[in-house]
N, C-alpha and C positions, 0 to 999 in steps of 0.2 A: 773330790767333792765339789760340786758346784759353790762358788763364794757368793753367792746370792740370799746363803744362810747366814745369819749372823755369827760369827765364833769367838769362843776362849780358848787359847792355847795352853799351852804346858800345864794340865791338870795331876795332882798328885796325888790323886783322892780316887783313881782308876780302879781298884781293887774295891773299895768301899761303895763305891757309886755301883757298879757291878751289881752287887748283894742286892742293893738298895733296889735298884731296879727292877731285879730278875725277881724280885720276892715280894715285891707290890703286888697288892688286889688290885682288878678293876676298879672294886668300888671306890680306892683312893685316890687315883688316875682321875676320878670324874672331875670335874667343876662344880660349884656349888649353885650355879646357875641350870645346871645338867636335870634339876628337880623339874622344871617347868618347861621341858623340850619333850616333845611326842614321844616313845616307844622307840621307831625307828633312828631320833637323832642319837637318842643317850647309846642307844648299839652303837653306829658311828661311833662315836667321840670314844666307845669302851674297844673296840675295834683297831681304831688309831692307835692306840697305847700297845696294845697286842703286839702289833706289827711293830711298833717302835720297838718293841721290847725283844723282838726274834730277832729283829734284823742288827741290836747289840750283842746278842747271844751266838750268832752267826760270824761278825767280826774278831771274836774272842775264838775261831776253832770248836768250844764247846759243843759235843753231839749235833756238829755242822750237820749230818744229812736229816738229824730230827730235824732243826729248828729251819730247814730249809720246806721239809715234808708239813710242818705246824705254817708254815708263812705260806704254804700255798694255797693249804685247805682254808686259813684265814683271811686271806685274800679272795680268792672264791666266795666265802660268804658274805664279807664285806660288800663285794660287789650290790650282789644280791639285794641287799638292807640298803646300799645308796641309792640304787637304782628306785626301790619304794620309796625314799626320800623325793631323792628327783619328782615321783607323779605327784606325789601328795603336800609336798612342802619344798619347791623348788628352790626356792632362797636359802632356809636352812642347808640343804646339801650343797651348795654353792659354798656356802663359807663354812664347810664342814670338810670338804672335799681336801687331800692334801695340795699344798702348794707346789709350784712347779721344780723348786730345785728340790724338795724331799720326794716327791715322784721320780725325778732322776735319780738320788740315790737307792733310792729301793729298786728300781728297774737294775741298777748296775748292782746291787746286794742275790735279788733273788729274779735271774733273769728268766728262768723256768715257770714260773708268776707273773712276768707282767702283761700279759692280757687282760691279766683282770684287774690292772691297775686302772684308774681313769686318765684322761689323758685334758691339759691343760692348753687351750689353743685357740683358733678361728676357722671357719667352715662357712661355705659361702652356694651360695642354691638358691633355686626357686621356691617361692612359699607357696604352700596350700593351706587353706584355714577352712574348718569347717565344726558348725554347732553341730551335737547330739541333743535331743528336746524331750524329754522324758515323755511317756504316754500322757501323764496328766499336766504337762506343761509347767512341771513346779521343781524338775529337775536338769540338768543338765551339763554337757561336757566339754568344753572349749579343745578341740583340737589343731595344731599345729604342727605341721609334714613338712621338713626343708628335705625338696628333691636335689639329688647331687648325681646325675646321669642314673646309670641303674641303683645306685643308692639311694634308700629314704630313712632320713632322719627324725624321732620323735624330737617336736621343739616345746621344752619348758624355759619363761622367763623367770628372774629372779626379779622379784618385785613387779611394777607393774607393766604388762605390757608397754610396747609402743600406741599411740593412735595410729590410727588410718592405715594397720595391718591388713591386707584383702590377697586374697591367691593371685598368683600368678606374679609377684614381685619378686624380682631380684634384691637377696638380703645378704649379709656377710655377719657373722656372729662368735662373738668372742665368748669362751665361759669353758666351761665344764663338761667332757662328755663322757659317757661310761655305757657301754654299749651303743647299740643303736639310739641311743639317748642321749638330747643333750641343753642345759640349763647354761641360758646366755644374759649373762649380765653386762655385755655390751652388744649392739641392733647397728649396723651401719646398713643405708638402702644405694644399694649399687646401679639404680636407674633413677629415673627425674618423677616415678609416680608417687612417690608416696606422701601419704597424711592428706587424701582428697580425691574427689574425682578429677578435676583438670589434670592435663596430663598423662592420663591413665592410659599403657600403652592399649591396651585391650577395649578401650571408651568408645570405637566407633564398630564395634561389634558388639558389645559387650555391657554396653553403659548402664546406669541406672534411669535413662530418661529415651524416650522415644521409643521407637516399634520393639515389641520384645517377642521374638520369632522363637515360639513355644516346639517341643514336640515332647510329646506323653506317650509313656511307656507303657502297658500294664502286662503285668507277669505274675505268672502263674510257677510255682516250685514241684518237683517228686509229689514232696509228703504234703505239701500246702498248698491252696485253692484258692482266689479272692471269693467274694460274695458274691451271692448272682447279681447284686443292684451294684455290682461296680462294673459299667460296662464302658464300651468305649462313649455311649452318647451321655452318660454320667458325665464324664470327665471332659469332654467338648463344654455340657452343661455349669460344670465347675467355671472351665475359663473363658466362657464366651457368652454366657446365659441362656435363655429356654430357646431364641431361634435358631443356636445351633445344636440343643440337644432333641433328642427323638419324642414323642409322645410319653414314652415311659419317665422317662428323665425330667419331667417337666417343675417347676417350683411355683409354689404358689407364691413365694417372695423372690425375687428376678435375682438372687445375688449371684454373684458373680466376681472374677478377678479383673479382666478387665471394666468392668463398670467400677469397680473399688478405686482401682489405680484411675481412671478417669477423672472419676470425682477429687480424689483425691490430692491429685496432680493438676488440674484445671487440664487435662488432654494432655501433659505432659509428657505423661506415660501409656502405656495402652499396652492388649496383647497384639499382636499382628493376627487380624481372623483371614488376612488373604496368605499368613505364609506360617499357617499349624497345623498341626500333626497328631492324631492321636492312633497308634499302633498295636495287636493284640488285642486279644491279651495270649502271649506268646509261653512256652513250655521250657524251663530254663532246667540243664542238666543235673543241678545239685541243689540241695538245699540250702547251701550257703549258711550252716547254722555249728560248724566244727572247724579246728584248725587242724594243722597237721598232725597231732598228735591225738586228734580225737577228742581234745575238749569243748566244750560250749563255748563259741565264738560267733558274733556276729559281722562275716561276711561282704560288708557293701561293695567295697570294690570288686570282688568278685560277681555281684551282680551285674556290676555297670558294664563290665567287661565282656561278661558275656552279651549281653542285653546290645552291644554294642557291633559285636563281630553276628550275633542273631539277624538283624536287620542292616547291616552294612549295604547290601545286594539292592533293598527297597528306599532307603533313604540317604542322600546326602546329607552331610551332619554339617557339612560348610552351610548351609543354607538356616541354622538353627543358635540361638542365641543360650538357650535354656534349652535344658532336657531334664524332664521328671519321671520317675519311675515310682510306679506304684506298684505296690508287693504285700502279701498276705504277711502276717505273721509267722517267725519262724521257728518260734521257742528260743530265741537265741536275740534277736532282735527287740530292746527292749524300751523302744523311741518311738515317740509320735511321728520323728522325722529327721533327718539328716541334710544339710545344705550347706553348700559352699557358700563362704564370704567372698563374693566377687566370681571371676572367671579365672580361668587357667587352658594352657594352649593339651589337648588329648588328640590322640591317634586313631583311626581308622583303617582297617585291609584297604579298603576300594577307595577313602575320601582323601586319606595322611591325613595330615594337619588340620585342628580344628579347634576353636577358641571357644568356650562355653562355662556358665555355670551348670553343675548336677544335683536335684534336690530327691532327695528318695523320700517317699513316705507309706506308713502304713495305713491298707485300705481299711481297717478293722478301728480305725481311728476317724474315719470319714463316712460316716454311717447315714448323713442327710446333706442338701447340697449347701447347707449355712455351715456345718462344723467344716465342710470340704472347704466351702471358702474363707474362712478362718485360715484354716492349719496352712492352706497353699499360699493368702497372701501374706502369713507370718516365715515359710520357708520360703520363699521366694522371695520375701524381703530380705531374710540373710543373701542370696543373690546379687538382689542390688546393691546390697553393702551394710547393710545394716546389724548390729548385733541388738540384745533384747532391750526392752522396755522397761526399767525395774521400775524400784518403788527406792525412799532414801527418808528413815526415818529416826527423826533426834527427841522420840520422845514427847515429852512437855512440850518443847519447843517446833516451830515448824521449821527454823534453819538452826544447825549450830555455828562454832564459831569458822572461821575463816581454817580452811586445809582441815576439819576433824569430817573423817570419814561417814558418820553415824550406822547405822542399820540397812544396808544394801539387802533387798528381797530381788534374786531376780528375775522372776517373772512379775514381780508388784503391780506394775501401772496397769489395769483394767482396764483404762479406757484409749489402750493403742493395739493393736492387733500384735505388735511385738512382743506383749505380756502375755496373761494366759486367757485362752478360749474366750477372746471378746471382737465386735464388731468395731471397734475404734480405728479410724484412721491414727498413721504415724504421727508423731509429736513433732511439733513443728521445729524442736533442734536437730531430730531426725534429717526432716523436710529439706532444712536448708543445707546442714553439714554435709550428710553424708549423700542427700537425692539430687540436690539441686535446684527443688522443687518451687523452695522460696527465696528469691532473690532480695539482696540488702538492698534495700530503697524501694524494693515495688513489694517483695513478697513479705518482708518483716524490715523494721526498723528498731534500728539501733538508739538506745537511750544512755545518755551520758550526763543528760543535763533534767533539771528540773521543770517541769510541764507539764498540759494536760494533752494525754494522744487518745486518739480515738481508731478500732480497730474491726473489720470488720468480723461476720463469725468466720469461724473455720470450715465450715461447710458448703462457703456461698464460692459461686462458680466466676470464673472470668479473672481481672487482673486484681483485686481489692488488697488492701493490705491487709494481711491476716494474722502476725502477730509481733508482739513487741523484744528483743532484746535489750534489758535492762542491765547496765551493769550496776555489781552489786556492790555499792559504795566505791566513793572516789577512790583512784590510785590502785585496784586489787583487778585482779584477771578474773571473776568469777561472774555468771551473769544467771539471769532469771528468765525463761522465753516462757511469754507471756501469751495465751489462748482465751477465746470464746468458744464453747460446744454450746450447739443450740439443736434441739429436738426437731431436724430436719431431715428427710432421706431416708432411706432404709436401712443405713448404719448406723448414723448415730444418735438414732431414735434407741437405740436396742442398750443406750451407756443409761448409767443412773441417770435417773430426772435429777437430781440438785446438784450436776454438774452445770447446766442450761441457766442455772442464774447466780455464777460467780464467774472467775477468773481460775483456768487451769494454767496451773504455773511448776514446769519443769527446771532445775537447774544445771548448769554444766560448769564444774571446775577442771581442776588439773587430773582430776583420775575418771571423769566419767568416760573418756575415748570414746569408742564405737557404739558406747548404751544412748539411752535418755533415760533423766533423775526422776523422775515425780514426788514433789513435794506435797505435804497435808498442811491444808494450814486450817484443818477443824480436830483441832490432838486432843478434844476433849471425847472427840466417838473415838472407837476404835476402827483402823484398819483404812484404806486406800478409796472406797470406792463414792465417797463425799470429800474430796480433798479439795476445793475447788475453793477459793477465797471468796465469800459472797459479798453481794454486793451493797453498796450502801456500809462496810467494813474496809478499814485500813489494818496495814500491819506495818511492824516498826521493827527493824532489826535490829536487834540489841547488839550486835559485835562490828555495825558498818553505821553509816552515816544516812542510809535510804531509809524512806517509806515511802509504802505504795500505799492504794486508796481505790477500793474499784468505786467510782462514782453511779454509774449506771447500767444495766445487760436488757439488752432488749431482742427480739429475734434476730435483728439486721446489722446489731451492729455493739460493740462496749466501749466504753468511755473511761477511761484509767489514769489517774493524777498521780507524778512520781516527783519527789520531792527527796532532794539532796541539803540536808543542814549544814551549818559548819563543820570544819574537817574534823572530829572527836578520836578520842584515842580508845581503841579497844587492843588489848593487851591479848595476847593468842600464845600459846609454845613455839618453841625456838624447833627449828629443823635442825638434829645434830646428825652429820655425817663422816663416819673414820672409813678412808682408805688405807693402805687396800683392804680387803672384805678376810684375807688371811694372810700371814705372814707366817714364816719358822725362823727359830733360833736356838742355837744350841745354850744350855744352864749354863751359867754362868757369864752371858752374853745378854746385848738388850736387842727390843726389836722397837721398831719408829711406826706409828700412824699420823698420817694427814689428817688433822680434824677440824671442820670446817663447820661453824654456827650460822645460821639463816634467824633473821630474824624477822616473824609472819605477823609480827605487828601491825597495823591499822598507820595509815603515813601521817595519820594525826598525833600518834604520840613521840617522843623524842626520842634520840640515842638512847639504847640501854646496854648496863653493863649485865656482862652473863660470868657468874660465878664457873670454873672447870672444875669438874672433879672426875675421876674414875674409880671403877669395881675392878680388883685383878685377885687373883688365886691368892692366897694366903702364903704369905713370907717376901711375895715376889714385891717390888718395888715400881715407883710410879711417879712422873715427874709433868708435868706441861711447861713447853716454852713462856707460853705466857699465861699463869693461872686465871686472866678473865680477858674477856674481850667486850670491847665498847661496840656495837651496831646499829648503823640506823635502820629504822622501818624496810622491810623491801631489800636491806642490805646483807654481806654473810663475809666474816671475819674469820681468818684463819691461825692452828698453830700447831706443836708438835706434841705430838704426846709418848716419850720413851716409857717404855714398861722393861725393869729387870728382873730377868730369872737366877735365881740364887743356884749354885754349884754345891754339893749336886741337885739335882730335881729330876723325880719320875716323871720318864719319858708321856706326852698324849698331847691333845689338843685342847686348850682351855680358851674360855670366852671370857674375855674382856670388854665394859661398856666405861662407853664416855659417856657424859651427864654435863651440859649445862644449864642454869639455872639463874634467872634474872633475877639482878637485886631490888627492883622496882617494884616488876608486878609479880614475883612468888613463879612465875611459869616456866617450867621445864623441860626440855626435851633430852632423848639418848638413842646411844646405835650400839649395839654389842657385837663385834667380829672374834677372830679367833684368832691365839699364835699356838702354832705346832712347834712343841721345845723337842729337840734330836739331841743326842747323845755326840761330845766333842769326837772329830774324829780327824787324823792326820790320815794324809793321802800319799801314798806312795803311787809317782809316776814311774810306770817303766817302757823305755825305748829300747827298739830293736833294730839295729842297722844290719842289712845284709839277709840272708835266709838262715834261721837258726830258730830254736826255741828256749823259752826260759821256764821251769818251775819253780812255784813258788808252794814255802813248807806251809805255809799256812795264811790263807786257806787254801787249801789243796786245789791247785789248779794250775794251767801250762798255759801259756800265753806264747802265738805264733807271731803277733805282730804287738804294735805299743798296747797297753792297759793300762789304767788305774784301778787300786785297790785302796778301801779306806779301811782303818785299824783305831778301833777304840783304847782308852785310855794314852798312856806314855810309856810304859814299859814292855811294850810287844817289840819284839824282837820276831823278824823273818828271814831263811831260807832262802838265798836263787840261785839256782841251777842252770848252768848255760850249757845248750845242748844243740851244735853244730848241726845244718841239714849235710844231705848227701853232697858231698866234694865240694863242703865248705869246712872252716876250721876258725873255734874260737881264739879271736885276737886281742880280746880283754873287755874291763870294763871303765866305765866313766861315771863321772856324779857322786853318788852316795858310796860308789862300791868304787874299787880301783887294783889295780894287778891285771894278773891275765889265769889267775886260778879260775878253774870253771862254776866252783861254788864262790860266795860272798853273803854277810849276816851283814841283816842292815838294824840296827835300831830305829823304831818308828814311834822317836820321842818328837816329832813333830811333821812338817811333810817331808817327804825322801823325792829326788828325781834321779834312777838310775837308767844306765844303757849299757847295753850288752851290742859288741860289735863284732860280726862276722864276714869271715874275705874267703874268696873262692881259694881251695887249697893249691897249693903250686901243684903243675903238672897235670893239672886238671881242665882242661880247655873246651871250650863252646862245643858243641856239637849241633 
């Protein structure tokens, strides 16, 4: 047995414990935290016990070919229920999942089973990331693809992503995998791009800024048709406006994707109209709306592919930055739109090699040329790197305290086209992070100090400063980017009027990554679409040391006074975090967590002590190295935390939470992980010198070369049978066993290491 479990030896309670086990319910097995875990975990955690429970039943000989026929069908299913874990609550199945040395003993218990075991590791590939965007823009699905040559991997994290995740990176990821699934709680980037665009291997085909060399697909399915008004000069008209669409296609309001990106970038970005393409509408073989099996399944990359090897003959793909496909509905396809985060290198018959982002969308969704340019410069913003525009709402309040998440909506912010179905240019944290678009010192400026800045609007063309990065109170990493919309243009004419005379103020902390936050600071209406701080209005953050102050909005320009007071103590929850995420130990054994307190206090207030405490199963025991820890602000103290499991105890996996709690300000945090308790078990090693074999009485099995076998309780007693190959001849045994008889009983009151040695028989020579 791996010693990476914790263990008790010489148990004398093997017979008793036995019963105990074998004749538990589920429902006693559970945790009493087990009440408030989804459907799929409490399976899990009832699942785990199961298994635990055969694979003691199995070591005992007991109707070995049942409990091995019950461990497989149980395994099987298990798989199953983790696997839905993984899509829908990946961090739960992460620390739900067994640990790596009770994975090896089950593998070595029921080896006809472990396929469906999950398997604990690191996996290393190219990333592909790409949104799913519901029809009505109020849905949506984050996907994550780590390619590994012909293999692709679904990638779920366990907690929050990384930032600055975009296709085409090389990643390496530690975690959890169970099928073609796999939930990584540790991200290493094995190339120099990640968390930005500088560096971006893909940046000088690829980027988010300069010529973006378009070609449009449009396709036609069997059973499915676009509309007649989706033609190719429609779709010229989408990204190039009325002088490259036909008469038919014309708009009485000029929108467009390049004129969007133009304005919105000051020429930064633009479509390339000397190097675009629009194709089709071409006749693709299948519908693309079933999987192998014949169920509803929607298809894309089977579009792209074919769409791909279609037109191979007529266009070079090397010459193309972007490629969009437009597509009827399929019955099966149930998205306004489909896009890659970034680019990744795709194949070609006649081009190889070719570096692009792919955005698919539906023409049934682009029904006039303002929705078409919406929905195209919302996916095609995932392209340049962007993920959605939400909304972040604390209620009463318009910020809460320091690291509290509040109310994530994510399509919320209305007035960025990364939201839903609106004419808004990007959010200038967008702008700068993820585009480029705004430069620190020309295109936004950083505030850290107290003063009066002055900005111009967001709309106005050329090099003007356009918005503010406030941070948000001394000493914290969180900041405020600060905007003027002004009712200019034919965009952002089309946003609410009483954004045009406040202050639109986004924020970005430690979890916003790829989004932008949009804050309200009018929480007496309801909803996102007057969130704008008006003007001649200050606001005062109750948890930091800032206020702002919009002084004046005028068309041309706003005026904004930010004022830092003395450094003030604002009291926030302690960040508690126990490593590892699971541990195993057999009853009567303890297991050890790293537990490590953050204290998210404000740098204004002093050291504080934080009370330990933990939650563990009933009976089991609980100790911390140091019951409290002293922190300052910004700072994170660590200490140990043993948990014991009382002998005997039913086998499963139970959740344990650390809790600490400051004696100052009342504020607490916790982190709940798991120990998997296994049943003691002594190991008998057996070595095999020479060519021979050995039987073992129980469990029935012949071993050609060394094995281990583990044996529950102390009083099993085993069987070996040594059995010469052809023109060899047993010469004895060693270790546990000793003579040169061919049987030997070993008692497996603790671990055994025997050898069985075999010598070519005399008169028996090489041939």
């Amino acid at each position: 047995m791996n010693t990476s479990i914790t263990r008790r030896r010489g148990s004398t309670l093997a017979t008793a414990v036995a019963s105990i086990l074998l004749g538990a319910s589920i429902a006693i097995l559970l945790p009493q935290s087990a009440a408030a875990e989804s459907a799929q975990a409490v399976q899990v955690r009832g699942m785990n016990a199961q298994v635990l429970q055969l694979q003691s039943e199995a070591r005992r000989g007991n109707e070995q070919s049942a409990a091995h026929a019950k461990a497989r069908q149980t395994l099987e299913a298990r798989a199953a229920v983790l696997r839905e874990l993984m899509a829908t609550d990946p961090t739960a199945a992460e620390k739900l999942a067994f640990p790596a040395s009770v994975l090896e003993s089950l593998a070595a218990s029921f080896p006809e089973a472990s396929v469906s075991l999950e398997q604990r590791g690191r996996w290393s590939g190219e990333l592909e990331y790409l949104i799913e965007d519901g029809v009505n823009l109020k849905s949506h699905r984050d996907v994550f693809r780590l390619h590994r040559g012909a293999e692709v991997l679904e990638l779920k994290f366990s907690g929050h992503e990384p930032p600055g995740l975009k296709s085409g990176q090389k990643l390496s990821v530690g975690g959890v995998r169970s099928g073609k699934t796999v939930v990584a709680s540790e991200v290493e980037f094995a190339d120099a791009f990640q968390g930005g665009t500088a560096g971006d291997a893909a940046a000088a085909v690829c980027g988010p800024t300069g010529s973006q060399s378009v070609l449009a697909v449009l396709v036609n399915l069997p059973g499915y048709t676009l509309p007649s008004t989706m033609t190719t000069d429609f779709v010229r008209g989408v990204l190039l406006g009325n002088a490259y669409a036909g008469s038919a296609a014309q708009s009485t309001t000029n929108w467009s994707v390049d004129d969007f990106w133009q304005q919105a970038s000051d020429g930064k970005t633009f479509v390339d109209a000397g190097n675009m393409a629009v194709v089709g509408p071409i006749k693709l073989s299948s519908n693309y709306n079933t999987d192998a099996n014949g169920a509803s399944y929607c298809d894309y990359y089977g579009v792209r592919d074919e769409v791909i090897k279609a037109i191979d003959g007529q266009i070079d793909f090397r010459q193309y930055s972007r490629v969009k496909i437009v597509l009827p509905p399929n019955g099966a396809c149930s998205w306004a739109g489909v896009a890659n985060i970034g680019c990744r290198t795709m194949t070609s018959p006649n081009d190889g090699s070719f570096t692009a982002s792919v955005a698919w969308q539906r023409a049934d969704t682009m029904t006039s040329r303002g929705s078409a340019v919406q929905l195209t410069t919302h996916e095609m913003g995932h392209n340049l790197g962007m993920s959605h525009a939400s909304s972040r709402d604390f209620g009463a309040e318009a910020l809460g305290a320091l690291g509290t998440a509040g109310t994530l909506s994510e399509y919320g912010d209305t007035h960025s086209t990364m939201g839903s179905w609106n004419f808004g240019f990007y959010a200038s944290s967008h702008a700068a992070n993820q585009l480029g678009w705004l430069g620190s010192g020309s295109g936004f400026q950083t505030v850290e100090s107290s003063g009066t800045y002055t900005i111009s609007n967001y709309e106005a063309r050329g090099g003007a400063l356009k918005a503010l990065k406030v941070r948000r109170g001394t000493g914290n990493d969180a900041w405020l980017w600060v905007e003027s919309r002004q009712n200019t243009g034919i965009y952002s004419s089309k946003l609410n009027a009483s954004l045009f005379g406040g202050a639109l103020i986004h924020y970005q902390d430690a979890s916003t990554g790829g989004k932008s936050h949009l804050l309200d600071f009018t929480t007496a209406t309801s909803g996102f679409s007057d969130a704008a701080l008006p003007a001649g209005t200050s606001w005062t953050d109750p948890y930091s040391n800032v206020n702002v102050t919009v002084n004046s909005v005028t068309t041309g320009a706003m005026t904004v006074t930010v004022n830092y007071s003395g450094v003030t103590c604002n009291s926030a929850a302690p960040t508690v975090t126990a490593a590892p995420t699971s541990v195993a130990t057999e009853y009567g054994a303890s297991a050890n967590f790293s537990i490590t307190v953050k204290n998210n206090s404000s740098s204004g207030c002093a050291a504080e002590t934080f009370n330990l405490n933990a939650v563990v199963p009933s009976g089991w025991s609980q100790a911390f190295a140091s019951k409290s820890l002293t922190v300052s602000p910004g700072q994170q103290g660590q200490t140990t935390l043993t948990v014991g499991v009382p002998s005997p105890y039913a086998l499963g996996t139970y959740a344990v939470t650390s809790a600490a709690s400051g004696v100052a300000s009342g504020k607490a945090g916790s982190d709940t992980e798991n120990v998997t308790v296994v049943e003691p078990a002594n190991t008998l090693s057996l070595g095999i010198n020479g060519s021979g074999s050995v039987a073992l009485s129980s469990p029935a099995k012949t071993c050609t070369s060394s094995c281990t076998t583990d044996y529950a309780g102390s009083s099993t007693t085993v069987t070996l049978t040594a059995t010469p190959a052809s023109k060899f001849q047993f010469t004895g045994w060693s270790g546990a066993c000793s003579g040169t008889a061919t049987t030997c009983t070993v008692a497996m009151s603790g671990d055994r290491t025997a050898t069985a040695t075999f010598k070519r028989a005399s008169g028996s020579g090489r041939k």
